[in-house]
N, C-alpha and C positions, 0 to 999 in steps of 0.2 A: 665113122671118123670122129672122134671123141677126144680134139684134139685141147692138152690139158693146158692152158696158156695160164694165163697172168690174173686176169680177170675168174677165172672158174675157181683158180686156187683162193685167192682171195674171200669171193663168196662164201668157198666149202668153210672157210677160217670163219669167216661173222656167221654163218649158221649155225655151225657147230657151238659156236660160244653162244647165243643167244639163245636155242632150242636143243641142245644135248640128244639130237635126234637118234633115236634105234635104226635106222636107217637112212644114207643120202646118197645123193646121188645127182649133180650137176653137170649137166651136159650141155657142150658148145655144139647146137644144131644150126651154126650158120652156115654151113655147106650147102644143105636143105634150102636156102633161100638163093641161090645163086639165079641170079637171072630177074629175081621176080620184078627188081627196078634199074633202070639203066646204069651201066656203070658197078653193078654190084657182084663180084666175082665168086661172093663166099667162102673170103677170106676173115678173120679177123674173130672179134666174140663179140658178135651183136647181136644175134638171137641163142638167149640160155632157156634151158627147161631145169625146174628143181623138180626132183622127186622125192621128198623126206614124210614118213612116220616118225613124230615125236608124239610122247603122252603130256608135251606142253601143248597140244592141243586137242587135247582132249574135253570134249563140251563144247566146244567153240565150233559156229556156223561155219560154212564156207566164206562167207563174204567176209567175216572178221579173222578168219586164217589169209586169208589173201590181201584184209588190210592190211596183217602185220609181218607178213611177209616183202610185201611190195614198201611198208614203211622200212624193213631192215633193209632194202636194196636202193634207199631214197638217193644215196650217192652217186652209184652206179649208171642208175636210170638218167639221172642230170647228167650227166659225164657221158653218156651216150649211146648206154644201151637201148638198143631199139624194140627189144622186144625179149619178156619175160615170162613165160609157161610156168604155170605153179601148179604140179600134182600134188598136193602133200594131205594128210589124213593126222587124225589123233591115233592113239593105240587102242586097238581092239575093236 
């Protein structure tokens, strides 16, 4: 259930513009948390997973891919997302 809202669109938009990725792929896995806290239906895009190969990350550790990753989503995360999964890789 990969359902494409408001929020997924938007990301796919700043990703793509900031990292020209060879591959993405942004998935609203909040369904997956339904239950885990009271009140919570898994409804909505509160838990996203990015999965993107760009060669803008290429050389670059883990922790400094997921600095600048989780710096491009600085709004998002304020605003309310609860939770962010970052697969991403450089090329090759």
């Amino acid at each position: 259930m990969n359902e494409k809202g408001p929020l997924v669109t938007q990301l796919e938009a700043k990703l793509n513009k900031a990292f020209n990725p060879q591959s993405l792929e942004v998935i609203n896995e909040s369904h997956l948390h339904a239950g885990h806290q009271p009140g919570f239906d898994g409804q909505g895009e509160s838990h996203i997973r990015i999965r993107m190969v760009a060669s803008h990350f290429n050389g670059m550790g883990r922790v400094d891919i997921h600095r600048a990753v989780n710096a491009l989503c600085a709004d998002e995360i304020a605003a309310g997302l609860h939770a962010l999964a970052i697969d991403v890789k450089g090329v090759g």
